[in-house]
Every structure is written in structure tokens, then in C-alpha cells.
N, C-alpha and C positions, 0 to 999 in steps of 0.2 A: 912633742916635736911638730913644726907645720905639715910635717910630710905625713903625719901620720890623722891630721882633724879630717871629722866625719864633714865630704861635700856637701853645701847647702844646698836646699831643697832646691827643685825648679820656681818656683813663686819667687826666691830669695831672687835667681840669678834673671828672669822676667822682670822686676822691678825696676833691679839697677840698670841693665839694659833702657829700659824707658825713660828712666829720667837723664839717665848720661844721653841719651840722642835728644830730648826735646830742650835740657842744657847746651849742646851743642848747635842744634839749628838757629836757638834766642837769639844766638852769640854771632855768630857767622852766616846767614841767612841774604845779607845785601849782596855779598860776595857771589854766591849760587846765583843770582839774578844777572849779575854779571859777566857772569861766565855763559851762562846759555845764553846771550844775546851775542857774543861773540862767538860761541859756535854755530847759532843759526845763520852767520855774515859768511855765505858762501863766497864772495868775492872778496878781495886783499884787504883786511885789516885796517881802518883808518884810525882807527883807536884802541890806547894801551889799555891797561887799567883802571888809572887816574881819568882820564879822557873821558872812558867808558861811563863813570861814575860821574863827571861832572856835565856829561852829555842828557844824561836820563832825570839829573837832576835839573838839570837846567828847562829841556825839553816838555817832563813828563812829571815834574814833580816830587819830593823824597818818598812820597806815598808808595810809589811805583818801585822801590826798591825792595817793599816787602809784600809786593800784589805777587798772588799761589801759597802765598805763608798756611794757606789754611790743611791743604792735603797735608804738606808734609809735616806739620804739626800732629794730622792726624794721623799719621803713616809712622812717626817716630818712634812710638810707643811699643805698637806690635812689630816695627820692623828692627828696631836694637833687640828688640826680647829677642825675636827669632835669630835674627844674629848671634848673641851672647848665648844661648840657649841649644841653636844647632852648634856651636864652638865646642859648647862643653861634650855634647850627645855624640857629637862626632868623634873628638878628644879622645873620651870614654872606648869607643866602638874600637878607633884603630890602634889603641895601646892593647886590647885586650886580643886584636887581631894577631898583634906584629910579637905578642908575648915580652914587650919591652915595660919595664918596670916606670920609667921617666920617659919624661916628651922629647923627643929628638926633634932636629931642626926639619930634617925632611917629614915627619906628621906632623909639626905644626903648620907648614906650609899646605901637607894634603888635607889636614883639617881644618883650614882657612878655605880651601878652594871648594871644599863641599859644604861650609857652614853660607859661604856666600852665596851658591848655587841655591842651598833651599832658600836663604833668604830674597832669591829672584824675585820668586815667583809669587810674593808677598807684594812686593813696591809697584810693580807694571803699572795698574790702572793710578796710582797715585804719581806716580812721576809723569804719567801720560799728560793729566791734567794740568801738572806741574808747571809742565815746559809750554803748554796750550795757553797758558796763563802769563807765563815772563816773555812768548815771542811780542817786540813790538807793535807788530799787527793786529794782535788780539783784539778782536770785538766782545769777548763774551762776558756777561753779565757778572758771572764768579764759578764758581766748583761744580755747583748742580747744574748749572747753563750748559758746562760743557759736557758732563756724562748725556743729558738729555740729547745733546744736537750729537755725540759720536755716538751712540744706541741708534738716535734716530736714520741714520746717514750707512752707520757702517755694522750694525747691531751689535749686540754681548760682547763679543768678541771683538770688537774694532777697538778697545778699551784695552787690549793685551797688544794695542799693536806697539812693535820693538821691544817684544818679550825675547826673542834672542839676541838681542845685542845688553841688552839685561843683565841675561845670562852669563853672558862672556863677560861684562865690566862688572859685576857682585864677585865673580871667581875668580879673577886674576886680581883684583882689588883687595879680595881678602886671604889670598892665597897671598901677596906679597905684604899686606899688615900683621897679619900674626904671624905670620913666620920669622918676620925682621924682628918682632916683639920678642919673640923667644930668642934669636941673637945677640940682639940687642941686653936682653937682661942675664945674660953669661956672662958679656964682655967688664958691663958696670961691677964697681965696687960693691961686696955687699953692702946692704942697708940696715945699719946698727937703732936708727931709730923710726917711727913713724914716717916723721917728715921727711927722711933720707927717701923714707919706700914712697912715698909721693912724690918726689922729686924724680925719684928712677920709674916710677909709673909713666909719668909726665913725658922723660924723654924718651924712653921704649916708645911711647906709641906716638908722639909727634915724629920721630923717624920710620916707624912704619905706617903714617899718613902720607909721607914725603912718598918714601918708596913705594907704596901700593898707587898715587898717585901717578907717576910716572911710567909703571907699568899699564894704567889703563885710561890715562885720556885719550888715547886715539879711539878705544871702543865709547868713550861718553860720549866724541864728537858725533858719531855714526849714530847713535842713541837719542841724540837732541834732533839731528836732520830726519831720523826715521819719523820720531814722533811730531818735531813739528810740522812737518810737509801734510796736505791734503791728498788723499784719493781723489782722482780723476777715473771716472767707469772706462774701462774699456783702454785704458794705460798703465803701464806696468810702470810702479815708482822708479822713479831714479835712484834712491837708496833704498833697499830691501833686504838684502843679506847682508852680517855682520863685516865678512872679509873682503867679498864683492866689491861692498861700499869703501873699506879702505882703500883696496887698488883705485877705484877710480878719486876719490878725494887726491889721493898721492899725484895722480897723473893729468888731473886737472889743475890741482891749486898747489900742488909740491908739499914736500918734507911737511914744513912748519904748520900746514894746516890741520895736519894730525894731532898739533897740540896747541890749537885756539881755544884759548880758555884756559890753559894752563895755570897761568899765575894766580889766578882768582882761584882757582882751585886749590891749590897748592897753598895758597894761604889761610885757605878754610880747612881743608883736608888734613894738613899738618898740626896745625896747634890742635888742629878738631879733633884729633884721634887720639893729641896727648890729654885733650880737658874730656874725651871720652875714657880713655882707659881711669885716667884721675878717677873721674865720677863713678866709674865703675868700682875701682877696688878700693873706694871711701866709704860706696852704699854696702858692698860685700862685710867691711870692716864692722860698719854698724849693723847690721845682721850678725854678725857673729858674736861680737857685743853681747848685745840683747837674748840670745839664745845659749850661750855660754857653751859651757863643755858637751857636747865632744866636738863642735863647731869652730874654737877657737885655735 
């Protein structure tokens, strides 16, 4: 029975993790450039989507649609493993806590908000660079340009800067994906064949792309402002703390600016989590394959 196959190794679930996120950034990667450019636009909106995209193209070139492509390339690897890897670790810990035999929806939820949480503290300095890279303003040469000039400026440390708003958008982002993934896959029919469980992989986690999206672009918006802005010596940022900064985004620019960026998001986010769970329980399937019994 599948309830009863021996869990694949860490190495197995490290793997698929990597290659499901560097799959997913290939695919949707213009979208993300997109989107932080419309969160960095503190003032009202002048462009949707479409706009956004034929602005940057028109302006900047289609090149500019995949300029920062390189951290998060490098960041996908280690940062899905650690994902899929604290999911499971986590998993593990609080079933054997709660003394419950199967996943309930409330531990898939608390083992999403802590798999996201360690996976924080992974992505900082790469998303730092990130958004240093897609703001329009940017001068800098490429990746190493800019570790060099925020070491030089703001040292070690200046490279974690919006490590808690980080925090807060990995945990409520993966506290509402796997958790909707484990509802989501009650409600579906079961899956008689391969391609049905691909199919139900698919739509589990493009709905909980949707919904963990939703639950956390207002902490992305706060995330992109933290990191894009410059230190000034002797001025205390305008965005600094996670909730701080929502109050005032809300009271400067209203409701909707909590979710600038959204749509771009939400269209990467969405398919993105269903061709990542895909990717993920196709590379899991061939591992189990390959290693046979007692894995299958």
C-alpha cells in the first residue's frame, strides 16, 4: 500500500525540490520583473500588466525582462530543497508530536509556516540582489557589483536587509500553499491513473499558488520597498518593519497598494506551484522507480 512505502532519502527530496524551482523560475521569470517594478512605484499605478510589459520592452529592451535572472537561478536550487526538505522534516516532527497517524489540515498549514520560516533565512541575500537588479534605477554592473557596493556601504549584514519581512512573506506564503495542497487533494477525485495524479498534483498546487499568494503580497510589497530603498546615515528608513510599513503604505497610497503586483504574481505563483508540485511528484515518482521496493 502507498501508506505503508519506506520515505525517500533526503538527497531524493533535495533534488526534486531543485529542479521543480529552477523549472519554474525558466518558465515565469519576466513576470517577477514585473511585478517588483510595480511594487517599487510608490506613487498611483500608471500601468497594468500589459502596459508594464510593453513599457520595459519598448523603453529597456526584452533583455531587461530577465536582468537578476542570475541569483535566483542560483538561489532555486538550495532554496526549493530547503523548502521541500523542511516540509517533510517538519511533517515528520509534528505528526510524531500531535501522535496523529495522518496529516491533518491544521499540521499541514503549521508545517508550511515553519518549512517557510527556515526556508527565510536561505533566500535574503539573494532576493536582496534580486530586486537591486529589476528596480529601474539600477546602475549596477550585475550580482557581484552589487554584493561588493552593499558590503562596502552597509557591511555583511546589510545583505540580510528585509530578512523580516522575509520572514513573514516564506510563512504565511507557505503556511497557506501546503495547507490548501492538503485540501485541495481530499476534496479531488481519487486518482486511478498516473496521469489523473498529475493532473490532481497540478491543480492542488496552482490553487495553493493562488491562495498563499493572496495571503502574502502585501508582505512582498513591504519586502521589495525594504530592499529596494537606499540607507541614508543618520535617517531612519521609511520602511523598516514588516507591519509598521503596512500601516503606513495603507495610509498613504490606500487598500490596493498592498497588492501592487499582484497579478503578475499570481500568474506566476499560480501555475508556478502547480508545475512545481508537478515537478516535484514526477522527480519523487522516478526515484521511486529506480530504487524500487520498499520506496514504491
Amino acid at each position: 500500500m502507498t501508506s505503508e512505502r519506506k520515505p525517500l532519502p533526503f538527497i531524493a527530496n533535495f533534488t526534486a525540490g531543485a529542479i521543480a524551482g529552477v523549472s519554474e523560475i525558466l518558465t515565469f521569470y519576466p513576470l517577477d520583473v514585473v511585478k517588483t517594478r510595480m511594487q517599487l512605484d510608490t506613487g498611483k499605478s500608471k500601468h497594468g500588466l500589459v502596459g508594464s510589459f510593453q513599457t520595459i520592452i519598448k523603453e529597456e529592451g526584452v533583455g531587461r525582462l530577465y536582468r537578476g535572472l542570475v541569483p535566483p537561478l542560483l538561489l532555486e536550487a538550495p532554496k526549493r530543497a530547503v523548502k521541500f526538505a523542511a516540509n517533510d522534516f517538519w511533517g515528520k516532527t509534528y505528526l510524531q508530536f500531535s501522535g496523529e497517524k495522518k496529516m491533518t489540515q491544521s499540521l499541514s498549514i503549521l508545517t508550511g509556516c515553519s518549512a517557510g520560516a527556515t526556508e527565510s533565512f536561505v533566500v535574503v541575500p539573494f532576493e536582496l540582489v534580486k530586486i537591486k537588479l529589476q528596480d529601474k534605477t539600477s546602475t549596477f554592473a550585475g550580482p557581484i557589483d552589487v554584493v561588493k557596493q552593499v558590503i562596502r556601504k552597509d557591511g555583511v549584514l546589510g545583505l540580510y536587509a528585509g530578512m523580516e519581512a522575509t520572514f513573514w512573506r516564506h510563512l504565511w506564503w507557505n503556511g497557506g500553499y501546503f495547507g490548501c495542497i492538503h485540501q485541495v487533494r481530499t476534496i479531488l477525485p481519487k486518482a486511478e491513473t498516473p496521469q489523473a495524479q498529475l493532473l490532481n498534483n497540478f491543480i492542488s498546487g496552482t490553487i495553493g499558488g493562488l491562495v498563499g499568494t493572496m495571503i502574502n503580497t502585501p508582505l512582498e510589497v513591504v519586502k521589495s520597498r525594504i530592499q529596494g530603498g537606499s540607507k541614508v546615515p543618520g535617517v531612519v528608513p521609511k520602511y523598516n518593519w514588516t507591519y509598521p510599513a503596512l500601516v503606513t503604505i495603507f495610509r498613504e497610497e490606500g487598500a490596493a497598494a498592498l497588492y501592487k503586483g499582484f497579478v503578475p504574481k499570481v500568474l506566476r505563483l499560480a501555475p508556478g506551484g502547480g508545475v512545481l508540485l508537478l515537478v516535484v511528484e514526477f522527480t519523487l515518482g522516478v526515484f521511486r522507480q529506480a530504487l524500487g521496493p520498499p520506496y514504491i
